[in-house]
N, C-alpha and C positions, 0 to 999 in steps of 0.2 A: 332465147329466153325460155326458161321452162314454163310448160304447159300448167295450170292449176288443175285438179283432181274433179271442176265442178266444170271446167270446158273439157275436159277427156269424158266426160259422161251423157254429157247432152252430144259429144260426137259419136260416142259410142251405142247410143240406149236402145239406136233403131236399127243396130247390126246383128246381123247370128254371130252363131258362138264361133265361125270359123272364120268370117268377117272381123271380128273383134280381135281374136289371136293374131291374125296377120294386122290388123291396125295398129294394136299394142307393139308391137316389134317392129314396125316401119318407124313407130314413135319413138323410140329407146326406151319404153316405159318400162319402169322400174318394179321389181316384184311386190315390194308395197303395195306402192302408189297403182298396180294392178289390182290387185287384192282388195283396196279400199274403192275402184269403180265399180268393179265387178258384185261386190254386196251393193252397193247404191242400185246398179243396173237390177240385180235380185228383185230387189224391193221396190223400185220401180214397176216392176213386170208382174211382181203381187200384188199390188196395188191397182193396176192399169184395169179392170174387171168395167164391166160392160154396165150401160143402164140398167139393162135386165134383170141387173144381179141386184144392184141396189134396190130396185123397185118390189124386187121379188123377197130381199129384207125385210124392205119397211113393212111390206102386206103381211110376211109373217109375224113379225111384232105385232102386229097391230090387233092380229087371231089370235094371238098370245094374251094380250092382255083385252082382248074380252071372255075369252074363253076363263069361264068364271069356276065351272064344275068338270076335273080333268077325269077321264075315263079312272076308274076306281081300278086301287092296285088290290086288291083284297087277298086276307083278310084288314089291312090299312086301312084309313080312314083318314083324308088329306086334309088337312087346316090352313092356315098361314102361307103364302108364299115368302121362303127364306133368301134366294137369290135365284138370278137366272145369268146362264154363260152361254158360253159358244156352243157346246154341246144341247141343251136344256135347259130344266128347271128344280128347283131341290125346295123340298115343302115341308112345312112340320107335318107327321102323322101321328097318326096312337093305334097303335093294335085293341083290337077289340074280342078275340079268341080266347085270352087270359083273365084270371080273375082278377087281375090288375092292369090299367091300362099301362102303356108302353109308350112315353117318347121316343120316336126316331125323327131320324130325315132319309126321307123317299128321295133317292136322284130321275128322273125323268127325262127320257128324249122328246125333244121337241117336237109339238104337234106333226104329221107331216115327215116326218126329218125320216128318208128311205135311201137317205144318200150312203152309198156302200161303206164309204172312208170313215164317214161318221159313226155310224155302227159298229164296226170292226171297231174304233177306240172306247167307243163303250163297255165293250165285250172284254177289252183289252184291261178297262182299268178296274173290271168285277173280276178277272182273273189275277188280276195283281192284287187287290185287296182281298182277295181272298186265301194269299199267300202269305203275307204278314202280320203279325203281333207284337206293338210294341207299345208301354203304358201312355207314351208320347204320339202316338198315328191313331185317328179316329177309325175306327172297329167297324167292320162289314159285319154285318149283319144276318141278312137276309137276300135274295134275289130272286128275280120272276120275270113273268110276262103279263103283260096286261089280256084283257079281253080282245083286243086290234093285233096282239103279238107283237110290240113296241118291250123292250124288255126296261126292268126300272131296277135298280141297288138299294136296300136297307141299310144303313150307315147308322151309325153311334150319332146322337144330336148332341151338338157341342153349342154350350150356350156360353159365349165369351164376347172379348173385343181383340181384335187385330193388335197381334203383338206390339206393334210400335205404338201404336195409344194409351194400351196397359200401360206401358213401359217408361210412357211420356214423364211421369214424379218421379221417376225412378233414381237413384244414385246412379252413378256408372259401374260402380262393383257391383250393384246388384242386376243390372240391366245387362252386362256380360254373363252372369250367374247362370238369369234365364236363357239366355241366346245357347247357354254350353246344352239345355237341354233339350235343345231343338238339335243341337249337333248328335248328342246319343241318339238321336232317334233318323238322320239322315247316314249317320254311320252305320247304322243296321240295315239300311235299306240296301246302300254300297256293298253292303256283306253278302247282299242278298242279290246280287247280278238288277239293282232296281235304279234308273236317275229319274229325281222327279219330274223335274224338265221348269218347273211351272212354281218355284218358293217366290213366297213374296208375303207381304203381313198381313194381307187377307186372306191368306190359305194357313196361318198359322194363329189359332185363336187359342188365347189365354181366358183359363175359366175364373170363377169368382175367387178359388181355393190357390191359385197362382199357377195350374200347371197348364205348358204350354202344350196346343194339341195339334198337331200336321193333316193336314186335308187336302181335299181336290187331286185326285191322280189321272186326272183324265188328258193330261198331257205327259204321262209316267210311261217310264220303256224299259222294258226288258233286254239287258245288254247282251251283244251275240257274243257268247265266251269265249269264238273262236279270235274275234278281233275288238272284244272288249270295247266296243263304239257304234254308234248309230248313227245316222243321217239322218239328220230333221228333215224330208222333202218337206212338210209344211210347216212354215217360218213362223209358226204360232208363238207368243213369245205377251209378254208385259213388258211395255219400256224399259220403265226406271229399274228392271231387274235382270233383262236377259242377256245374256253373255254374246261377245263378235261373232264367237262361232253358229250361236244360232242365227245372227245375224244375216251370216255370209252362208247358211242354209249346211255350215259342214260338218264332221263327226263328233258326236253328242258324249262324250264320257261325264265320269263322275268332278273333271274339272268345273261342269258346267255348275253343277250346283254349289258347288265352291264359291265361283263367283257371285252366284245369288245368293247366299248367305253372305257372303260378303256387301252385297250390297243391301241386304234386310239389317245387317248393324251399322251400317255406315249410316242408314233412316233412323234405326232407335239412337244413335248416339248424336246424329246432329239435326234430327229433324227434319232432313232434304236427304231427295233421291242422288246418287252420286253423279247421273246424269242430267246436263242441264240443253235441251232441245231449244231450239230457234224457231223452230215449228212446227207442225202435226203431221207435216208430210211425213210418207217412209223417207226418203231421202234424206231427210233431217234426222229424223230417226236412227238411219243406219251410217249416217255420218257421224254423230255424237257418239254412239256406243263405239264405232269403230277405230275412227280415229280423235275423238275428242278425248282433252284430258281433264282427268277428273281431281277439280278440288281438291287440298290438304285437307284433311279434316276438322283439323284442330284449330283452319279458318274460323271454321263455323261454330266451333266448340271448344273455349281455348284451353276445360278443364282437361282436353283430352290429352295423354302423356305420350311421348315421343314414340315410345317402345309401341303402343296401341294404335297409334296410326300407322306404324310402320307392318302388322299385322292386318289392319285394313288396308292398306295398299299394295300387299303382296297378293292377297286373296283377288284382289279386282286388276291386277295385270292383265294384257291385252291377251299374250302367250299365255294359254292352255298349260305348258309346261313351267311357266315361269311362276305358278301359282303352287298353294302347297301339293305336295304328293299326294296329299288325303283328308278327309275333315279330322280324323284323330290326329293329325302335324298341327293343324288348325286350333284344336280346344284344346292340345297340350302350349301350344305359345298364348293362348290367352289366360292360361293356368299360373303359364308362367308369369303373366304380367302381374295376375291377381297376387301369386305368395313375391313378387319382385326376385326373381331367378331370373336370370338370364335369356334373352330370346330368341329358340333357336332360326327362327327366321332372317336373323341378320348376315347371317354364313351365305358369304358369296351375293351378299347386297352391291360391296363397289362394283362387282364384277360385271351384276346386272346392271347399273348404273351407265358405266363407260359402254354398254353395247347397245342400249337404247339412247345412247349418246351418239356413238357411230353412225348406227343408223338411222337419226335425224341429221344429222350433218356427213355425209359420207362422203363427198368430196375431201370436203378439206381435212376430217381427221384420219382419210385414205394420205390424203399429202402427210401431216404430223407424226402419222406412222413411219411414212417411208422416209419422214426427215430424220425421227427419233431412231430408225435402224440405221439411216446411213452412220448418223453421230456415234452409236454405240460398235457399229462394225469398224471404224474408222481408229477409233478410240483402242478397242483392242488390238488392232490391227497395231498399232501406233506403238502398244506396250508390250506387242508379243518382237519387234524388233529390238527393244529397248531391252527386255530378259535374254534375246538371243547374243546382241552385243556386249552382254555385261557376263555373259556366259563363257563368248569367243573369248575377249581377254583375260578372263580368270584362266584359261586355258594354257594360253601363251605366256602368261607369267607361271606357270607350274611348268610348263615343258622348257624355258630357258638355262641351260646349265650355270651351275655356279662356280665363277673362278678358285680354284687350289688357292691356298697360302702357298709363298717360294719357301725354300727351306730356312733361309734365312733373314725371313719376315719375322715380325713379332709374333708370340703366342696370340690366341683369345681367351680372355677370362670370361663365362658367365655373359658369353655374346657380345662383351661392350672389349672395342679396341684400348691396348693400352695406349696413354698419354707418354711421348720418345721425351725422355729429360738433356736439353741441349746445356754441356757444360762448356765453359768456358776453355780453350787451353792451357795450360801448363806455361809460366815463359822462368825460361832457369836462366 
């Protein structure tokens, strides 16, 4: 009986990585069905973090939000706290130098926060914003250090709502419209050796005037040109939007954003995340992204046309490779959908159909296969005898001589024998 994918993991989760390889192969376990423990076990082992750490959370939070007055970024002057994440805190400010004050948003590390990895992404995403320009990616600013040497980012203040709220009255022509404009501006990042790691509709805020603006790069990577891919060692990720590979912690290309925009329209078009979780655990977590399937769309939205879900569900494929090439393949097939042109996404759709057919049933349509080739070998087999014997005796009737006329045979007329007229005799 085979083994289910949730007893391979609870035997697996307390083995090393050497123990596990040789379990998996004493098991016959299957490259999948590998593949889908091994992110479980992942995420497991993220997860598994000690009291200490939790405790050591909560108390930071907790200095967080008394901490009422944060050390001055000057010349800034902090107001409003706007949100707080993994990294820190992001606040309204106003410059006070100019003879007009200045909205921004100050980004902030958190109180405390000297943790090396943390810093270094900090560092990471003031050098990346500080390489880009684009009318759609909220605009650095400024940068510094505080009076502690904690350093903070000046950023453009973008005062909106999460694209899929805006979005929420929207028609679908016009809700794709917007979406294409978030793809100009992740396209220029790709142009730019940049993924952002981290799209979701809270990081994409549409302002009162309708344009949409990309923010948060603080899980943004600078791709290595030599192999075009990164390794997420830390599985930082949003559920409802992160892709298997980040899941399963492996190489980060511009596929990854792909799929998060794809799943950023799959929420403006149907209102729900394309992932539907059993529960908060990672396990859950990285079972659903991984090997969970995800809802038609047009379940949940039945305005939505064939052609458009079949564009969302190319985008949110499990394979990396099986997704578009790029986000400009991407906002040309939703172009397409918009003027009703044909979409080129559907090239080599059965193809992908029958091999994610295979391999959920691979026994049997291993058998189907090897029935349909014996049938077809057999078959021609069957007809290359049938042309050889219909060959050989076209053969034998060209090479059989044809009997002479005697000399005193009838002529031939025009190929037909004459008819012999039998007379009567004579009687005298």
């Amino acid at each position: 009986m085979e083994i289910s994918v949730e007893e391979l993991f609870h035997e697996a989760a307390d083995l090393s990585a050497e123990d596990r390889d040789r379990y998996f192969v004493e098991r016959g376990v299957d490259l999948t069905t590998r593949r889908e423990v091994e992110a479980l076990v992942a995420f497991h082992a993220e997860a598994s973090r000690s009291l200490e750490e939790y405790v050591g959370q909560a108390a930071q939070g907790t200095l967080e939000l008394l901490q009422t007055a944060p050390i001055p970024c000057s010349p800034y002057v902090l107001g409003d706290l706007l949100g707080r994440g993994g990294m820190g805190a992001v606040y309204l400010a106003e410059r006070t130098d100019c003879e007009r004050g200045q909205r921004v948003a100050v980004k902030l590390l958190r109180p405390g926060a000297d943790d090396f990895d943390l810093r270094r992404r900090f560092l990471a995403e003031r050098q990346i914003l500080a390489a880009v320009s684009h009318p759609r990616i909220a605009r650095l600013l400024d940068a510094g250090h505080r009076e502690d040497g904690q350093p903070y980012l000046v950023m453009e203040y973008v005062k909106g709502k999460p694209i899929d709220e805006f979005a929420a009255t929207l028609s679908v022509r016009r809700k794709i419209a917007l979406f294409l404009e978030v793809c100009a501006a992740v396209t220029y990042l790709h142009k730019n050796q940049i993924v952002h790691r981290d799209l979701k509709p809270a990081n994409i805020l549409v302002t009162e005037q309708g344009e949409p603006k990309l923010l948060d790069f603080g899980l943004a990577k600078m791709l290595d040109v030599t192999t075009e891919s990164t390794v997420t060692h830390m599985r930082m990720l949003t559920p409802g939007y992160g892709s298997p590979e980040q899941v399963a912690g492996g190489p980060v290309t511009p596929a990854t954003d792909i799929y998060s925009l794809g799943a950023v329209l799959y929420k403006m078009l149907t209102g729900e995340s394309p992932h539907r979780f059993e529960g908060n655990s990672a396990g859950a977590v990285a079972e659903a992204i991984c090997a969970g399937e995800i809802v038609p769309p047009a379940i949940l939205a039945p305005e939505i046309h064939n052609d458009l879900e079949m564009v969302l569900l190319k985008a949110l494929r499990k394979e990396p490779d099986e997704r578009y090439a790029s986000v400009d393949q991407q906002a040309e097939d939703l172009n397409n959908f918009l003027e009703s042109r044909q979409i080129q996404g559907r090239k080599g759709d059965t193809l992908y159909r029958t091999r994610k057919l295979a391999r959920r049933y691979k026994s049997p349509a291993l058998a189907a296969a090897l029935a349909v080739a014996g049938l077809v070998t057999g078959l021609a087999l069957a007809n290359r005898e049938k042309v050889l014997a219909f060959h050989s005796a076209s053969d034998t009737r060209v090479a059989r001589p044809r009997a002479l006329p005697s000399d005193n045979s009838a002529p031939f007329d025009s190929g037909r024998r004459r008819s012999r007229r039998v007379f009567p005799a004579r009687v005298t």
